[in-house]
C-alpha positions in Angstrom: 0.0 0.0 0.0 2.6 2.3 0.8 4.6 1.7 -2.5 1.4 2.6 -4.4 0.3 5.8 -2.7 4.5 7.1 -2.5 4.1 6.6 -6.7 1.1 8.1 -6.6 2.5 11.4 -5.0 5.6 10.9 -7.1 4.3 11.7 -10.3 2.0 14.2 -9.0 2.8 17.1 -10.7 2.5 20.5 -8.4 -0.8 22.3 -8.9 -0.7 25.8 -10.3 -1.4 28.7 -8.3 -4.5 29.1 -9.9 -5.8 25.8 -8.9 -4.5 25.7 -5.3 -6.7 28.5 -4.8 -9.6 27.4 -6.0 -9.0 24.1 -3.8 -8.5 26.6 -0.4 -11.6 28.4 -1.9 -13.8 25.4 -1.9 -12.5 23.6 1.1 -12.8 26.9 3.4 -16.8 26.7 2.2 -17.1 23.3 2.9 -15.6 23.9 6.6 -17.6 26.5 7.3 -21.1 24.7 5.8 -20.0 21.6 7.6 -19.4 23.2 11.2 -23.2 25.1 10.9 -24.1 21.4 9.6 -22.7 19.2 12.1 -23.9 21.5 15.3 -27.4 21.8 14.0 -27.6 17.7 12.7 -26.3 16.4 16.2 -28.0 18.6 18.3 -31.6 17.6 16.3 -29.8 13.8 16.4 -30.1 13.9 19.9 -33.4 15.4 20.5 -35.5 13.1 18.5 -32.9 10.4 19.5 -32.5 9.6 15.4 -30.2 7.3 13.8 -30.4 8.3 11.0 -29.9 11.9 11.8 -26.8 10.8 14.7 -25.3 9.0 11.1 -26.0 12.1 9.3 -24.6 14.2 11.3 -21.4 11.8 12.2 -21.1 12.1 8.4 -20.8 16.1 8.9 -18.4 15.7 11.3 -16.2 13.6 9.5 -16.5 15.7 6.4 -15.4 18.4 8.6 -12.1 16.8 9.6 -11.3 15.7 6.1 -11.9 18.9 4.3 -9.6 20.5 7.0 -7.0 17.9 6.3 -7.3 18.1 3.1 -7.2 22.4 3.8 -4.0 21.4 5.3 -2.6 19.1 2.5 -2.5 22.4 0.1 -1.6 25.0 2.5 1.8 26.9 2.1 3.7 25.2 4.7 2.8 21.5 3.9 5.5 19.1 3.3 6.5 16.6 0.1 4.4 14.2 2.2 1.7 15.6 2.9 -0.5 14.0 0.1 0.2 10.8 1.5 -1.0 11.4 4.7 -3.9 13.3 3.8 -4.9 10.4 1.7 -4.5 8.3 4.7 -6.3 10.3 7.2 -9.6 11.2 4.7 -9.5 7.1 4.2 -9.9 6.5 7.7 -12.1 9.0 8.3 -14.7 7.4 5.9 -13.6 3.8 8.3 -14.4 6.1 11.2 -17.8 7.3 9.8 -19.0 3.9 8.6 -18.6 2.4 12.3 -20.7 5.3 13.8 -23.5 5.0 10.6 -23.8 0.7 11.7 -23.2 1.6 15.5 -26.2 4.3 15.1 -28.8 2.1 13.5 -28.0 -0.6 15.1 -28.8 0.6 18.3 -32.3 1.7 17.0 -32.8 -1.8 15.7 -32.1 -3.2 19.1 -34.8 -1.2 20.6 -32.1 1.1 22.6 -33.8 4.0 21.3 -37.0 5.3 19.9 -36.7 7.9 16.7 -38.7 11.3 16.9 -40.3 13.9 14.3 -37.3 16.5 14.0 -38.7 18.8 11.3 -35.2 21.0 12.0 -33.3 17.8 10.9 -35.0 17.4 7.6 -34.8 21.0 6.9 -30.9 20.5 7.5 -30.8 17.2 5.3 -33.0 19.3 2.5 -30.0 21.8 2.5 -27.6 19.3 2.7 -29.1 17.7 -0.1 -28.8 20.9 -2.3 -25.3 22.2 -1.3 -23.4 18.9 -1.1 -23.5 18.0 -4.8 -22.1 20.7 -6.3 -19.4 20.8 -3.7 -18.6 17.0 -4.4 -18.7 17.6 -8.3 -15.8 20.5 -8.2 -13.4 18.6 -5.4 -13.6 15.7 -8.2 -13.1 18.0 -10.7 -9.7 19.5 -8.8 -8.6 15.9 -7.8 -8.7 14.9 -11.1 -6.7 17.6 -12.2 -4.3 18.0 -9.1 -4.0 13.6 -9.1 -5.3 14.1 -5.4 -6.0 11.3 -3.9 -7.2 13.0 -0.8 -8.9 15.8 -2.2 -11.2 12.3 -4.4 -12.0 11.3 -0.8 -13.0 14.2 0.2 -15.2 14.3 -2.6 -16.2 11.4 -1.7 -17.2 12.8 1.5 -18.8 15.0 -0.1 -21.0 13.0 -2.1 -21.9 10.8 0.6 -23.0 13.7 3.0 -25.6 14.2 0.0 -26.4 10.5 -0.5 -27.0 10.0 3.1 -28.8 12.9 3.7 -31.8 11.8 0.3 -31.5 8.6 2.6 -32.0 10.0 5.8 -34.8 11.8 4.6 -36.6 9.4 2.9 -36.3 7.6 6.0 -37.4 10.3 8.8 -40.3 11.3 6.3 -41.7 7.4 6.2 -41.2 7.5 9.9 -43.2 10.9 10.6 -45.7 9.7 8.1 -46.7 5.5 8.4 -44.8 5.8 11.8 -42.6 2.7 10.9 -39.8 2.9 13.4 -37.2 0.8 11.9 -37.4 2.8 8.4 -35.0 5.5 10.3 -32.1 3.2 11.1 -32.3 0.9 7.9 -32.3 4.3 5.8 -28.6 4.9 7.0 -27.6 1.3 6.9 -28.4 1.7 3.3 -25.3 4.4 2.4 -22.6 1.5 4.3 -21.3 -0.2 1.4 -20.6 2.7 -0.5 -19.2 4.5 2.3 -16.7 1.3 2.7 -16.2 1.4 -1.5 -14.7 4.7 -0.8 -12.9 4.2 1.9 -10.9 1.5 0.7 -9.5 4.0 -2.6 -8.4 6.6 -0.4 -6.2 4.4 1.1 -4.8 2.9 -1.8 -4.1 6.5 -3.0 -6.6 6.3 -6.0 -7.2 10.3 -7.0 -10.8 11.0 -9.4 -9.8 10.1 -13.2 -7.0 8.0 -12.6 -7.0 4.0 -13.9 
């Protein structure tokens, strides 16, 4: 693994100045979406004790981190290794956040706790649901040109913070409507294997575009 991701970052060619400011610019938004994000999803998680929502906003949390790493992997001071650790970090990350989406709904399949209404959450997963996409589509478009292979995770983090958040809807709306409890928890169960998909090409150092 590590001979892959070292070649990886070998023939990485250094992004223009241009480009690394575009990647500050749209990695600064994501931080400062995902901090409002993560507060407001956790703090609704917990009030209507919601799986789906505690996944969700897990999800923001980790997205958080990453796009800070990843903040961190361009800055001015970061070193000829940085890309490899970035890469390793937003891959574990999306380990991390695949463990708290299972531990989450598992815990509401067990009966440990009871979902509630949180209109506040699904307004937060409808704007989720708007900004995340477009965010995901230009971090793969800089990945593919910068041979990031932790700016693709964090795309992928991206992408998935959307994708869970359709889910999570769809599965908080069938709960407020037909009242069928374990619709919450199987909703974010739903988003694992991709999560895990993911996960597995950050770590291998595998940037958007590349073979």
């Amino acid at each position: 693994m590590d001979g892959i991701i070292s070649s990886v970052v070998s023939i990485t060619p250094a992004p223009a100045q241009d480009t690394l400011k575009q990647i500050r610019r749209i990695q600064a938004i994501t931080i400062a979406w995902m901090s409002a994000e993560a507060t407001l999803s956790l703090w609704t998680a917990w009030r209507a004790r919601s799986p789906a929502l505690a996944a969700f906003g897990g999800d923001s949390a980790v997205e958080l981190l990453s796009a800070t790493v990843v903040l961190w992997r361009f800055g001015v001071h970061a070193s000829k290794h940085a890309e490899q650790h970035a890469a390793r970090v937003a891959g574990g990350l999306l380990f991390t956040l695949m463990a708290c989406v299972v531990l989450a709904s598992a815990m509401s399949l067990l009966h440990y706790s009871e979902p509630r209404t949180s209109y506040l959450g699904m307004a937060v997963l409808v704007g989720a649901a708007i900004i995340m996409p477009a965010l995901a589509k230009e971090k793969r478009r800089l990945s593919a040109l910068t041979g990031s292979a932790a700016l693709r995770a964090d795309a992928a983090e991206s992408a998935l913070c959307a994708y869970l958040s359709i889910i999570a809807l769809m599965g908080l709306v069938v709960h407020t409507v037909w009242h069928i409890a374990w619709a919450d928890p199987v909703a974010a169960l739903v988003i694992t294997p991709l999560i895990a998909f993911e996960a597995r090409e950050a770590m291998r150092g595998k940037a958007c575009g590349c073979s």
